[in-house]
C-alpha positions in Angstrom: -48.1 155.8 25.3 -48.1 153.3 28.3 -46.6 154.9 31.5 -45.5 152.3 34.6 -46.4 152.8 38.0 -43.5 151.1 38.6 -41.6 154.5 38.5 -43.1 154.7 42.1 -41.7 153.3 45.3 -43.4 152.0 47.7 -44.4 155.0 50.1 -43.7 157.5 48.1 -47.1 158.4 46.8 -47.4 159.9 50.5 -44.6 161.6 50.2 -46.0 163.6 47.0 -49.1 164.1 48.6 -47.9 166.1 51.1 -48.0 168.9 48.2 -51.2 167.7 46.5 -54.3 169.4 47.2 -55.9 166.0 46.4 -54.9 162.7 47.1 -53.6 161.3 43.8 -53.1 157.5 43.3 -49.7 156.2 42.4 -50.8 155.1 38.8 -51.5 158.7 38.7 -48.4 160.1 38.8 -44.8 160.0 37.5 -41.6 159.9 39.8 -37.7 160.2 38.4 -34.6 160.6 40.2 -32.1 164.0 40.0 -28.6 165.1 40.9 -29.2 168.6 41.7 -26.0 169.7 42.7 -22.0 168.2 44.4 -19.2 169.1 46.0 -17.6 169.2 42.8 -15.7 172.1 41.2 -18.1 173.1 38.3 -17.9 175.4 35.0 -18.1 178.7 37.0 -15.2 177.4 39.3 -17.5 177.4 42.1 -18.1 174.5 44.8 -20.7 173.8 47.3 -19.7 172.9 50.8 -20.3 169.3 52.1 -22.1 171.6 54.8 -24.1 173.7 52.8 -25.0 170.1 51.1 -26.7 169.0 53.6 -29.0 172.6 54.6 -30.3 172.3 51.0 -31.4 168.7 51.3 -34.0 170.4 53.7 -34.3 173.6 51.5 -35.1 171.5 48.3 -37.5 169.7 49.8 -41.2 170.6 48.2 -39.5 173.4 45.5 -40.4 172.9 42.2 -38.8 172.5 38.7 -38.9 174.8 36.1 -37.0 175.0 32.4 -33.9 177.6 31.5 -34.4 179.2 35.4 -37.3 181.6 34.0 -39.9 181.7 36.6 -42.9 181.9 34.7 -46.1 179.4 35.9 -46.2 178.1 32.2 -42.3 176.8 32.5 -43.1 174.4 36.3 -42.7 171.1 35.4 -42.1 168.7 38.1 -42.2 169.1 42.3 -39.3 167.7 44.6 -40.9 165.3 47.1 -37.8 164.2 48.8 -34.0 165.0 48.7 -30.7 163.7 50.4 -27.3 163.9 50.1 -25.5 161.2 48.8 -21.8 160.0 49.0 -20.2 158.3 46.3 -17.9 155.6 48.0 -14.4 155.8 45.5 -15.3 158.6 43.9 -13.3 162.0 44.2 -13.6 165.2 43.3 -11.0 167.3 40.9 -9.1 168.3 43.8 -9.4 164.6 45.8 -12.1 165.3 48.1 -14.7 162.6 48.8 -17.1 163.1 46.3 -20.9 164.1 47.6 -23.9 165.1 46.0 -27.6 166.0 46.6 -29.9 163.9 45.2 -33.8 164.3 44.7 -37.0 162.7 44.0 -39.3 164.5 41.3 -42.8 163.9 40.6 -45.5 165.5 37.6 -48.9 163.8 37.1 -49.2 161.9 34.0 -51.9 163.9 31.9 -51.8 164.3 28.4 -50.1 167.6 28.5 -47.1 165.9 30.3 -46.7 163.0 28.0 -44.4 164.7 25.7 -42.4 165.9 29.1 -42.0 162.6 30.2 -40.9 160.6 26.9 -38.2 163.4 26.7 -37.1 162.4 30.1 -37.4 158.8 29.7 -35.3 159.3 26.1 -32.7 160.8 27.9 -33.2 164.3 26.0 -33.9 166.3 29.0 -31.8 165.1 31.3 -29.4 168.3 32.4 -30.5 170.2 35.8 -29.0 173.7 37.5 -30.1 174.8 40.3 -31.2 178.3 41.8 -30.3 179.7 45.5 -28.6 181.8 47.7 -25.6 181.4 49.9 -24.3 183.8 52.9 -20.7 183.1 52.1 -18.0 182.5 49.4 -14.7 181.5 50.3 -11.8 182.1 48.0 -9.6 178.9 47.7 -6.0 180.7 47.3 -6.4 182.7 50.1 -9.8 182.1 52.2 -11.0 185.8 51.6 -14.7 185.7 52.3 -17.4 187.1 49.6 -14.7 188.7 47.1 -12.6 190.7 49.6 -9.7 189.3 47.6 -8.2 190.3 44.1 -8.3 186.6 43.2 -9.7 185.6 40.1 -12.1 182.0 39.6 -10.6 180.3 37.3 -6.9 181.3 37.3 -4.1 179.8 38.4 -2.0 181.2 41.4 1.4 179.0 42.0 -0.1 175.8 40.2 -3.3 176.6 42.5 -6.5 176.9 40.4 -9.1 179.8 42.4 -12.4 178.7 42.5 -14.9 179.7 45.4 -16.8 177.5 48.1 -20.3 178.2 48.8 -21.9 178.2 52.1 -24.3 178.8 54.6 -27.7 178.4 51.8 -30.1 180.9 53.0 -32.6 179.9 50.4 -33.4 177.7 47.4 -36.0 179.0 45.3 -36.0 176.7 42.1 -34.2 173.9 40.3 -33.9 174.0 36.1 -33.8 171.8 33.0 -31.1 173.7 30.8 -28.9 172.3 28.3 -25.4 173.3 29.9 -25.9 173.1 33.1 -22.9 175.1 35.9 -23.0 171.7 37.4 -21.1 169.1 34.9 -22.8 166.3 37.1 -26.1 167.7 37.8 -29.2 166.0 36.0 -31.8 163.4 35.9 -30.1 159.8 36.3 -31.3 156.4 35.7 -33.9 154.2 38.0 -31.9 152.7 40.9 -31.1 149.0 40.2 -32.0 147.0 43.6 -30.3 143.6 42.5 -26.7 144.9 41.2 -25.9 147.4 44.0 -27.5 145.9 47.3 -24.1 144.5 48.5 -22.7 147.6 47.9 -25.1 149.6 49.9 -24.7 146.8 52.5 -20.7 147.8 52.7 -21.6 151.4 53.3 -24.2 150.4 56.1 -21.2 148.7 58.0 -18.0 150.2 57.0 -18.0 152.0 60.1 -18.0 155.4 58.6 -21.0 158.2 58.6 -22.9 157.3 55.1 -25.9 158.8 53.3 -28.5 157.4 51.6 -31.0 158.1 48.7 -34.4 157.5 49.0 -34.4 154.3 46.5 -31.1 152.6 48.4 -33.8 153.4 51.8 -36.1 151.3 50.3 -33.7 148.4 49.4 -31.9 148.5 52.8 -36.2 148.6 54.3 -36.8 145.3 52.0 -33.8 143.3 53.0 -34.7 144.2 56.6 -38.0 142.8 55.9 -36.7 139.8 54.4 -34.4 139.2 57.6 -37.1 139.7 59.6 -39.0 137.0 57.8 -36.5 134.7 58.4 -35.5 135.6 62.0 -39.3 134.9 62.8 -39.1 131.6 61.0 -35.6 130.9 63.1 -37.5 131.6 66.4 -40.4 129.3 65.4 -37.5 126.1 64.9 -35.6 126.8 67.8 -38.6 126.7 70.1 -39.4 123.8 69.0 -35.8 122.3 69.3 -35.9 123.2 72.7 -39.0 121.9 73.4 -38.1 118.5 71.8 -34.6 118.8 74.3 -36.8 119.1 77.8 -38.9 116.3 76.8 -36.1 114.4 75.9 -34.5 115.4 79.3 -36.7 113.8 80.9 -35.4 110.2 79.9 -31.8 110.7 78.7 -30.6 113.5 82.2 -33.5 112.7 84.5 -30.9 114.1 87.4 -30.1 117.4 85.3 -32.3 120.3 86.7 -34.8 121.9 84.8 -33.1 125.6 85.4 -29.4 124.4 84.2 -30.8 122.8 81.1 -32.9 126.1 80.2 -29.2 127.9 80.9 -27.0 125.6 78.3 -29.3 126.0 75.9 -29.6 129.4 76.0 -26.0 129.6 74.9 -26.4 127.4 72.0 -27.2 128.2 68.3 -29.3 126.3 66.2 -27.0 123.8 65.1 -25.9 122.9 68.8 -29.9 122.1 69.8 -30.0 120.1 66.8 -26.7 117.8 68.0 -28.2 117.9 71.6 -31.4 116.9 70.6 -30.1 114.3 68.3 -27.9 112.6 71.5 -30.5 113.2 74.0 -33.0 110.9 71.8 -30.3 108.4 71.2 -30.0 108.4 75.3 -33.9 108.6 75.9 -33.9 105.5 73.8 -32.4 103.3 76.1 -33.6 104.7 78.9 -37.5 104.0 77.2 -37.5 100.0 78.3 -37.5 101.6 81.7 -40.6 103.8 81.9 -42.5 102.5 78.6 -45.1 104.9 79.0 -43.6 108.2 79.0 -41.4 107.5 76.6 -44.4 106.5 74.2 -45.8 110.0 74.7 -42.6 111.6 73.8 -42.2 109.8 71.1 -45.3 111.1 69.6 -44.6 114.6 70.6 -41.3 114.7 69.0 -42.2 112.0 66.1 -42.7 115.2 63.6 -38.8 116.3 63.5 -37.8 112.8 62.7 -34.1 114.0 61.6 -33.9 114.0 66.0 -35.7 110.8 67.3 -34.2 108.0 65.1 -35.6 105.6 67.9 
């Protein structure tokens, strides 16, 4: 079957060779994203911290993926080439917490071995992830008992209160899963970031004036509208030196008397659509002023003849 490159963003193929033994090309190999874990309550009434969150974004990094959490060599499928934790603006957990989860970038080479793999992750088939690790510390929700020193039970209710148990301080994560139920109801492979439909919502986040996270693919969108911007910023400093040029020559005719050094100052407080009103009234000016000194006013007029919207002379 025909398998894109375009599963690959840009820079990540050096990413994934940081675990090759050989450089591999990005046509090569195969790249999808996973939610590996949240903040979420999940079917064992357990919770990860938004703390312990962020240590397994580091932990993750490099481990690879296996099937049903049986760590044979014939079950690795896939390696984790990058990870970060992610916060869902509007979404909340089942208790009303801001909802946060850790999300990674997986890569397999495309061989013919891993063509079946990959069409079942494509179909949506295997999709469903858990992940394996250890923690220093449980907490008990009802009454903050660390590591079981409580006769609480997960799951129950105490007073309307439902017992579940937060996870913290990750010592280690050893391996991430395809299973069919996963603990996690959230956890599995999700679908190719869409650049076009949720830009301005990554731009919100980038200035709502709150911490944020970001996945690797919204990095890359933010990286290409700031290379967009950069574009045009260039393209803005190109036309407003050239405004201001056009302005000093004018000067010359239309404020003979104005020094060089105040002129430089007012324009330097004035955007783009103030030069072009001072540079259309100082050619308006320089025009009757031309009969006096013809011959200057002949050179400017060739200097400046090329942004005619300014020297309607």
């Amino acid at each position: 079957m025909g398998l894109s490159s375009e599963t690959l963003r840009d820079g990540e193929i050096d990413l994934i060779n940081r675990f090759t033994r050989r450089k591999f090309a990005p046509d090569e190999v195969y790249a999808f994203s996973v939610v590996l874990c949240d903040n979420d309550i999940d079917r064992d009434y357990e919770r990860f911290s938004d703390e312990a969150l962020q240590s397994l974004q580091n932990m993750f990094c490099g481990v690879t993926g296996i099937c049903d959490h049986d760590p044979k060599c014939k079950n690795q499928t896939a390696r984790i080439f990058s990870c970060m934790t992610e916060k869902i603006i509007g979404k909340k957990t089942s208790d009303g917490k801001d909802y946060i989860r850790l999300c990674a970038r997986a890569y397999m080479p495309k061989t013919d071995s891993t063509n079946d793999f990959i069409t079942m992750l494509d179909s949506g088939i295997k999709k469903e992830v858990s992940v394996g690790c250890s923690v220093g510390k449980r907490t008990c929700s009802i009454c903050g008992s660390i590591n079981g020193r409580c006769d609480h039970i997960r799951g129950n209710k105490y007073d309307g209160r439902l017992c579940f148990f937060t996870l913290d301080d990750p010592t280690d994560a050893y391996e991430w899963s395809f299973v069919a139920v996963p603990a996690q109801k959230a956890a599995g492979v999700i679908k190719a970031f869409n650049k076009g439909d949720n830009t301005m919502n990554i731009e919100k986040r980038l200035f709502s004036g709150t911490p944020q996270s970001f996945s690797a693919d919204e990095l890359n969108v933010l990286a290409e509208k700031f290379r967009i911007l950069n574009e045009k910023a260039a393209d803005g400093d190109t036309y407003r030196r050239r405004l201001e040029a056009d302005i000093n020559k004018l000067a010359a005719f239309a404020l003979p008397e104005l020094k060089r050094d105040t002129l430089d100052f007012i324009i330097s407080k004035m955007n783009a659509v103030q030069l072009e009103d001072l540079c259309h009234a100082m050619s308006k000016k320089a025009a009757q002023a031309a009969p006096l000194r013809p011959q200057l006013f002949s050179e400017l007029k060739n200097s400046t003849g090329k942004n005619k919207d300014y020297t309607n002379i």
